[in-house]
VOKOL-697948 format. One record per residue (C-alpha): y, x, z. Coordinates in steps of 0.001 Angstrom, whole numbers. Example, Ala and Ser with C-alpha at 12.3 -4.5 7.8 and 13.67 -1.06 7.14 Angstrom:
VOKOL-697948
- -4500,12300,7800;
- -1060,13670,7140;
***
This chain:
VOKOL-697948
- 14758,5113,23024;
- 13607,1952,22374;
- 13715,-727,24430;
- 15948,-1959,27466;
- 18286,-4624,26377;
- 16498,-5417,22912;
- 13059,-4971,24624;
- 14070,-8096,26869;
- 15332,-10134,24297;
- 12286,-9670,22297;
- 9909,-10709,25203;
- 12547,-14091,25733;
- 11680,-14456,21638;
- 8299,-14102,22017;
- 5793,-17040,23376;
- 3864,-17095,26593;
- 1051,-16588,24456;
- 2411,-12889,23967;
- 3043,-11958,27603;
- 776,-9299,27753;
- 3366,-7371,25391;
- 1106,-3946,24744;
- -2116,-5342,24484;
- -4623,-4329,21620;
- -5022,-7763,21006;
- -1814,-7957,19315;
- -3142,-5387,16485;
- -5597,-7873,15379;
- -5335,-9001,12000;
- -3301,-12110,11894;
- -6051,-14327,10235;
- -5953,-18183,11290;
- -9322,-20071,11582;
- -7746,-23375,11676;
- -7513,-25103,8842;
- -4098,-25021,6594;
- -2240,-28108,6250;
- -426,-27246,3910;
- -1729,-24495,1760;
- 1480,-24554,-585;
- 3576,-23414,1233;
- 2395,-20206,893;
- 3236,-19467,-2430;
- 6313,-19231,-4512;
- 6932,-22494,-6272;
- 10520,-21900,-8217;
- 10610,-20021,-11305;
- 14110,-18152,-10725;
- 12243,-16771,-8051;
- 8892,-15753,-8956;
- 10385,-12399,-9515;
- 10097,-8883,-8113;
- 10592,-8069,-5301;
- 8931,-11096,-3773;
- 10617,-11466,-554;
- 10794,-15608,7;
- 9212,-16670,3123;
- 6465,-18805,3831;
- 8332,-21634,5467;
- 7728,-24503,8171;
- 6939,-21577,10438;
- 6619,-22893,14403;
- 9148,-21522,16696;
- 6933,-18981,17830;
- 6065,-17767,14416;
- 9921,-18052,13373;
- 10829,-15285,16436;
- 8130,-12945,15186;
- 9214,-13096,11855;
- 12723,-12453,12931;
- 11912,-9750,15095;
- 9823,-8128,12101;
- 12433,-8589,9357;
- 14838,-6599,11789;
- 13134,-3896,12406;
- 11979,-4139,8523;
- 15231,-3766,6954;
- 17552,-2657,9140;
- 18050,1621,9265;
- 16238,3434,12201;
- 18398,6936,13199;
- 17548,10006,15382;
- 16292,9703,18896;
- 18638,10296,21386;
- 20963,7789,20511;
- 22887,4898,21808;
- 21151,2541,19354;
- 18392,2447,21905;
- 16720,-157,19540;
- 15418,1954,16891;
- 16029,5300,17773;
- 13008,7835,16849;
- 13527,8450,13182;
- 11887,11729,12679;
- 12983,14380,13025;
- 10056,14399,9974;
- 10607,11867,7373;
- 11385,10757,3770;
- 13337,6869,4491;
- 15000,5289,7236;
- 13750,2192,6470;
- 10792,76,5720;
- 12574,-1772,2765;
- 14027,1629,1251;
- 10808,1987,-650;
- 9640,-1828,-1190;
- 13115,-3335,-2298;
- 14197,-3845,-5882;
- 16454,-240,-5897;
- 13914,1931,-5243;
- 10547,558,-6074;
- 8163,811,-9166;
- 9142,3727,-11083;
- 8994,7521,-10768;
- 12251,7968,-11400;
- 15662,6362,-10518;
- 18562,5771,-12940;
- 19830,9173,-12247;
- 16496,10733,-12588;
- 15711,11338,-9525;
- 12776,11043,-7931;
- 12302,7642,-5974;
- 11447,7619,-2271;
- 8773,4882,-2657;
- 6223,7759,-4737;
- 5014,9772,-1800;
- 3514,13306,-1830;
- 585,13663,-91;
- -1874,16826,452;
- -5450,17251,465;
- -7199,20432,2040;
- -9555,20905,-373;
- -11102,24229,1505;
- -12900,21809,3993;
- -15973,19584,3799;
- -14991,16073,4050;
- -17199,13916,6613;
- -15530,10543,7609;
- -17956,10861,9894;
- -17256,13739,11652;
- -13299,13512,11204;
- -13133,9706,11447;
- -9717,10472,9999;
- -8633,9691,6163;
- -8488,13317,4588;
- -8361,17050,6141;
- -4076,17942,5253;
- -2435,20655,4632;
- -2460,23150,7475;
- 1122,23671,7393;
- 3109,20711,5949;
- 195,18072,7422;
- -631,14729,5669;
- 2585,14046,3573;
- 5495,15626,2115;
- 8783,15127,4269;
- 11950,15105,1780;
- 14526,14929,5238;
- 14558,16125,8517;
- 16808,15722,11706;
- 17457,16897,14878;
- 17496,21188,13932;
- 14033,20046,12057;
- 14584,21014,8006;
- 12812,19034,5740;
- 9520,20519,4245;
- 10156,20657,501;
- 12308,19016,-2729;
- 9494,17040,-4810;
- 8965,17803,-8255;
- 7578,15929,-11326;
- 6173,17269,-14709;
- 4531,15044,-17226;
- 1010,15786,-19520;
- 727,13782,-22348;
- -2212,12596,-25128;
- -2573,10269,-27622;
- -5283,7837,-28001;
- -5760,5740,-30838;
- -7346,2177,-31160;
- -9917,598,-33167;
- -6883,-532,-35940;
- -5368,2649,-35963;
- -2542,2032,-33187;
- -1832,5414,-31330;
- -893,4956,-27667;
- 1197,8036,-25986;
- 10,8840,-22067;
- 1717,10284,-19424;
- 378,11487,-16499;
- 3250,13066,-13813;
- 2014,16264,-12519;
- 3272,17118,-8789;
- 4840,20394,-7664;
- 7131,21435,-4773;
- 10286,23134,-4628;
- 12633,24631,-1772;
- 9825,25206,390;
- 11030,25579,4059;
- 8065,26402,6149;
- 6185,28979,3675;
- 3461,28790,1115;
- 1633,25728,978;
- -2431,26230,1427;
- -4335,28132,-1418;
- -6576,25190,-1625;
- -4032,22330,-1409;
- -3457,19364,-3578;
- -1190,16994,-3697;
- -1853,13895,-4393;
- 1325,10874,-5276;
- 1024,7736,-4201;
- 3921,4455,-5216;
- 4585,2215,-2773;
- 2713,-1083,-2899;
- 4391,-4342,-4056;
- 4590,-6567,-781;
- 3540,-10145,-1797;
- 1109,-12382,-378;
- -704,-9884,1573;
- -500,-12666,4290;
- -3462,-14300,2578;
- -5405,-10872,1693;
- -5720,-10724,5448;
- -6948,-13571,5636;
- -10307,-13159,3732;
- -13352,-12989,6199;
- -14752,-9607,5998;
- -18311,-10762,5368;
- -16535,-12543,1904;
- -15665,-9108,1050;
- -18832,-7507,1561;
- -20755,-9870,-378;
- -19475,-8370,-3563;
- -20590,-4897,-3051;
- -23404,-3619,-5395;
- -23096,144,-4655;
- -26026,837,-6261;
- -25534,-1481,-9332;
- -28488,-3327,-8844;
- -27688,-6433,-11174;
- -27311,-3424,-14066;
- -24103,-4440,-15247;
- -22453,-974,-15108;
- -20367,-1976,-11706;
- -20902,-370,-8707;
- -17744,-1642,-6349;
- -18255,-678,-2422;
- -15937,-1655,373;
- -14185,1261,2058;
- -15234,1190,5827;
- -12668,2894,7955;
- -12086,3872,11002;
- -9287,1806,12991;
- -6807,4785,14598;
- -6295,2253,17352;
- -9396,1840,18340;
- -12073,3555,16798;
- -13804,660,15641;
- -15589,311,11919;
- -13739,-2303,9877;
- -13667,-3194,6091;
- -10506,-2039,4537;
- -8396,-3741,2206;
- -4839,-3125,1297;
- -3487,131,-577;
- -4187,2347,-3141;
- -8227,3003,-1590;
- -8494,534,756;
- -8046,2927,3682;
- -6286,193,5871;
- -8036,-2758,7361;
- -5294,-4913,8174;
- -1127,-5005,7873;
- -795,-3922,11080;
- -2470,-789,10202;
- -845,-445,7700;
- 2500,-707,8478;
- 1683,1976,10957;
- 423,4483,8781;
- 4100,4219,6762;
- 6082,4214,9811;
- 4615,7175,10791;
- 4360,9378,7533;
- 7216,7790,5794;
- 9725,7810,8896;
- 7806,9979,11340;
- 7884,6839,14038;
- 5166,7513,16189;
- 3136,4528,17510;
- 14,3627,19195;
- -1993,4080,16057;
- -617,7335,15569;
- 1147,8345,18515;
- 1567,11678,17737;
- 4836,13386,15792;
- 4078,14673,12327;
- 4776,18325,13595;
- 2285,20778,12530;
- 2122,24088,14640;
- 4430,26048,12599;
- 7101,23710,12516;
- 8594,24980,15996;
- 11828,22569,15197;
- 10187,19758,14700;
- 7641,20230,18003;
- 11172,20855,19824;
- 13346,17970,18769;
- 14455,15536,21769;
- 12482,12664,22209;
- 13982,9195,23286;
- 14107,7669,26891;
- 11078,6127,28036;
- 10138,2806,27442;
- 7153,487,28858;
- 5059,2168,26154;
- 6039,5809,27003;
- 7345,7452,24711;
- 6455,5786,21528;
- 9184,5143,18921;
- 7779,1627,17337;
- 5965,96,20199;
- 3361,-2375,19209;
- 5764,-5696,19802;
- 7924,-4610,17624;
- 5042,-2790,14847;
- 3341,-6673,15263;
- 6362,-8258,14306;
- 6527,-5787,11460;
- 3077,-6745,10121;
- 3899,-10857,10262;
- 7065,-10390,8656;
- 4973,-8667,5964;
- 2006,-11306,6215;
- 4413,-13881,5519;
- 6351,-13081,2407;
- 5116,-15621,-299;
- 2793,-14688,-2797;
- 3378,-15071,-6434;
- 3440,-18488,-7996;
- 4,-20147,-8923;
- -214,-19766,-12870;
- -750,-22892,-15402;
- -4324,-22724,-16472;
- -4092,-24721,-19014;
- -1481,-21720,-21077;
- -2652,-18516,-22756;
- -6830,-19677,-22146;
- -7797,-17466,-25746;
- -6397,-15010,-23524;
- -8420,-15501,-19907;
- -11513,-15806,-21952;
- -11142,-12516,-23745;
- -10522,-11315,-20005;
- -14195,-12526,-18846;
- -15598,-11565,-22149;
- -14736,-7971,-22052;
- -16169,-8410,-18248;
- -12908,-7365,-16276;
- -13612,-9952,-14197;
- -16359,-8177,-12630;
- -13896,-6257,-10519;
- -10742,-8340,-10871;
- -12118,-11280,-9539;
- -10071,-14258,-9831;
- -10761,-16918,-6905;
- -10937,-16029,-3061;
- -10359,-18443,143;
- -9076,-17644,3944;
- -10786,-18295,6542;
- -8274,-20900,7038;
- -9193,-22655,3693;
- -6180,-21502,1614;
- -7308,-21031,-2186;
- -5554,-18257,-4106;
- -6110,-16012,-6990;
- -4909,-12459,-6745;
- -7723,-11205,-9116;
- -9118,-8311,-7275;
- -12756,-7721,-5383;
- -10802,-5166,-2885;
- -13594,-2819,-3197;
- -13120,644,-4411;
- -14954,1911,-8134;
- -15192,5195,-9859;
- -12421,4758,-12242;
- -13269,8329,-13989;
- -11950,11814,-14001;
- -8486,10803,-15558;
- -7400,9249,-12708;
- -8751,10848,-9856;
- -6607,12652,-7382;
- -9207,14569,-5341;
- -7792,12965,-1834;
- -10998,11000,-99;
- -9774,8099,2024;
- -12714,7247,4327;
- -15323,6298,2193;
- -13463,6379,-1193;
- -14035,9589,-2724;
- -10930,11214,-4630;
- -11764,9550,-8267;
- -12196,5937,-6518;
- -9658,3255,-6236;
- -9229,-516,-5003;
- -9061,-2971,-7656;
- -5534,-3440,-8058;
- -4781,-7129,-7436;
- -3021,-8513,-10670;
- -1346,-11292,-9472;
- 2638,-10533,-9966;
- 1925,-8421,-12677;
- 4109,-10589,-15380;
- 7026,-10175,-12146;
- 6927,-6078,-12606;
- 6623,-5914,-16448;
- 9630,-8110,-16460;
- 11076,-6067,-14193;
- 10139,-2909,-16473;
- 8237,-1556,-13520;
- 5492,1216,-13486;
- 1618,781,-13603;
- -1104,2394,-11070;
- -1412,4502,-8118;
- 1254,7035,-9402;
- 3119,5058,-11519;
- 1659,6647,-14461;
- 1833,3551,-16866;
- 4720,1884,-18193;
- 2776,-801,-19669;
- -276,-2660,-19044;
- -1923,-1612,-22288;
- -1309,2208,-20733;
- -3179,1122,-17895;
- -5625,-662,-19158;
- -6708,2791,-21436;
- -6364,5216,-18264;
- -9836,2779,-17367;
- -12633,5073,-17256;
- -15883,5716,-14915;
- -17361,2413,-14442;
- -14901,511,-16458;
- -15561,2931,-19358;
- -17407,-143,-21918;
- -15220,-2197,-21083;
- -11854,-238,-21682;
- -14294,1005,-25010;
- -14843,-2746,-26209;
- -11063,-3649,-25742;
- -10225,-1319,-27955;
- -12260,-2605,-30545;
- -10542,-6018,-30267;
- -8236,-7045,-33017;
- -4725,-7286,-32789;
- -4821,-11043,-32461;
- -6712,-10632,-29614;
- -5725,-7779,-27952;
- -2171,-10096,-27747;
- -3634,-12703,-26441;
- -5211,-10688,-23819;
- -2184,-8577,-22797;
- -343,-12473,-22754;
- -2555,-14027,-20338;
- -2204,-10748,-18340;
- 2054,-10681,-18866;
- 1694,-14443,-17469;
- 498,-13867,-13922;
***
């Protein structure tokens, strides 16, 4: 397993400042309180590459910073296989999993859409289950959601080592109509998940799954870097100003460590920093154990997978992505450039209509790091009732199954260009469609776009095609 040779080269790559190899403190969220000299640098600049998938690096990196990120892009792109093996590097794939690698579900082939060329299901929309037979209590579990009892948290489409894999996903589509204020009818879709080829029996009379697309991988670098307090200060859970928004953070519980911390990134917030989650994907994605989750994703009646041969012991024990290598995971990640900053001065009829429809009361334009760096990702990373449409019945701490993050918008021009799919399950194929899947406490304001005319519903969807 895992280390020996490649463990000692990446200690040599590594600054004294990272001696103590397996210490917590290297799960910290890689926020800088010195100020940036050069805030530019952290966003795309060139318009040939302000595209999808977003993977320019933040550059002038020091020599320390340039051996994490190499260390991180390795072990990011680069295939892991079953443990034993003589690739002692990244052994420990499985024997429970649905990619080998990190970039399988966040590069250009695979990401954005429910289905491939060949219609096939893509890897990057994950199946996940929710026990709905329990009562939920963060409190109690301090875990995201009670699983199924037999498959566990997610849906494993492989499996290795005498382990079969757990089922072969399955996608329906609903449809309706709805019809604006002019007399333009919109089609919906909404996929409907199902499972077929079933290996380990029945699933649970009361289980649901839930899908889930992979999330697009740019500039979350400087999401890390907001200050939690800046976060917080934009909660109104009880709508006090009376404007029909009622945004909370989602407080979770750090696997690590137990602690309380304000979560930011995915679908409901449910991870606090990229470490976290880059954990959470390496485990339920490629069933790498690590010290968040250091257990394999082997329920009891998968005898198989509880039997399958671990790899040779490292300095960490027995963990497949020790947290050296799962830190250098989360910079590489932290430092992919975010999209370019947009011209203010184009498509203003457009940002205007944007305030005065009062979407910027969750997608909120202008945030800073605590190392000064000014950006504009349009998003108040605090989760909302967004209304019975869209709710998948899967509670992730504190967000209950029919709340979501504000999706950051930045990049969004990048994946309709790309012809790339819209919301938590990929549900919308434009923005228009996801705009009208709005509901709960975005309900007026999805109501008073579609009153707007057709002149200005274009300039609205323009300004939104443009960042």
């Amino acid at each position: 397993m895992k280390y020996n040779h490649l463990w000692i080269f990446s200690l040599v790559f590594v600054s004294n400042a990272y001696a103590q190899d397996f210490d917590p403190e290297l799960l910290k969220p890689l926020v800088s309180y010195s100020p940036e000299k050069n805030p530019e640098r952290w966003f795309e600049t060139k318009n040939s590459l302000n595209e999808f998938p977003f993977h320019s690096t933040v550059p002038n990196m020091n020599y320390d910073e340039q051996d994490w990120f190499t260390i991180g892009r390795s072990f990011f792109t680069i295939p892991w296989v079953a443990a034993p093996s003589a690739t002692t590097a990244r052994d420990g794939l499985g024997p429970l999993f649905s990619a080998n690698t990190c970039a399988s579900c966040h590069g250009a082939r695979n990401f954005g859409t429910i289905k491939d060329s060949e219609g096939n299901i893509n890897r990057a929309l994950t199946f996940k289950t929710v026990d709905r037979s329990k009562n939920y209590s963060v409190n109690e579990t301090k875990l995201p959601q009670y699983a199924d009892p037999i498959y566990g948290t997610q849906i494993a489409i492989n499996g290795n080592s005498g382990a079969a894999f757990e089922a072969r996903p399955k996608i329906t589509f609903e449809y309706k109509i709805e019809e604006l204020a002019d007399g333009t009818k919109i089609r919906f879709k909404k996929p409907i998940a199902a499972l077929d080829d079933l290996q380990y029996g029945k699933l649970g009379k009361d289980t649901h799954i839930s899908l889930r697309m992979s999330p697009m991988l740019a500039g979350m670098g400087l999401i890390e870097g907001i200050k939690e307090e800046d976060i917080l200060a934009n909660e109104d859970p009880l709508d006090r100003d009376g404007d029909g928004i009622s945004g909370k953070a989602n407080i979770v519980y750090h696997p690590y460590n137990g602690k309380k911390m304000v979560g930011r990134f995915s679908h409901k917030a449910q991870a606090a920093n990229l470490a976290m989650q880059a954990a959470d994907a390496a485990a339920h994605d490629m069933g790498l154990t690590n010290s968040f989750f250091p257990k394999e994703n082997c329920t009891p009646s998968q005898k198989e997978c509880l039997a399958a041969p671990k790899g040779r012991p490292s300095p960490e024990g027995l963990l497949d992505l020790p947290d050296l290598r799962l830190r250098g995971i989360a910079f590489y990640v932290g430092h992919l450039k975010a999209p370019k900053k947009r011209n203010k001065e184009l498509y203003k009829e457009g940002r205007a209509i944007f305030e005065d429809l009062g979407c910027s009361s969750c997608h909120k334009e202008n945030w800073k790091t605590a190392s000064g760096i000014a950006f504009e990702p349009f998003s108040d990373f605090l989760v909302h009732d967004m209304g019975e449409g869209l709710a998948d019945r899967r509670n992730e701490f504190l967000a209950q199954g029919y709340e979501w993050r504000t999706q950051p918008l930045w990049g969004l021009g990048a994946k309709t260009r790309a012809k790339l799919s819209l919301l938590h399950d990929g549900r919308a194929d434009s923005i228009l469609e996801a705009i009208l899947w709005h509901d709960g406490e975005a309900l007026d304001i999805k109501n008073k776009f579609k009153q707007l005319s057709v002149e200005k519903r274009q300039q609205l969807l323009k300004f939104l095609e443009n960042l």
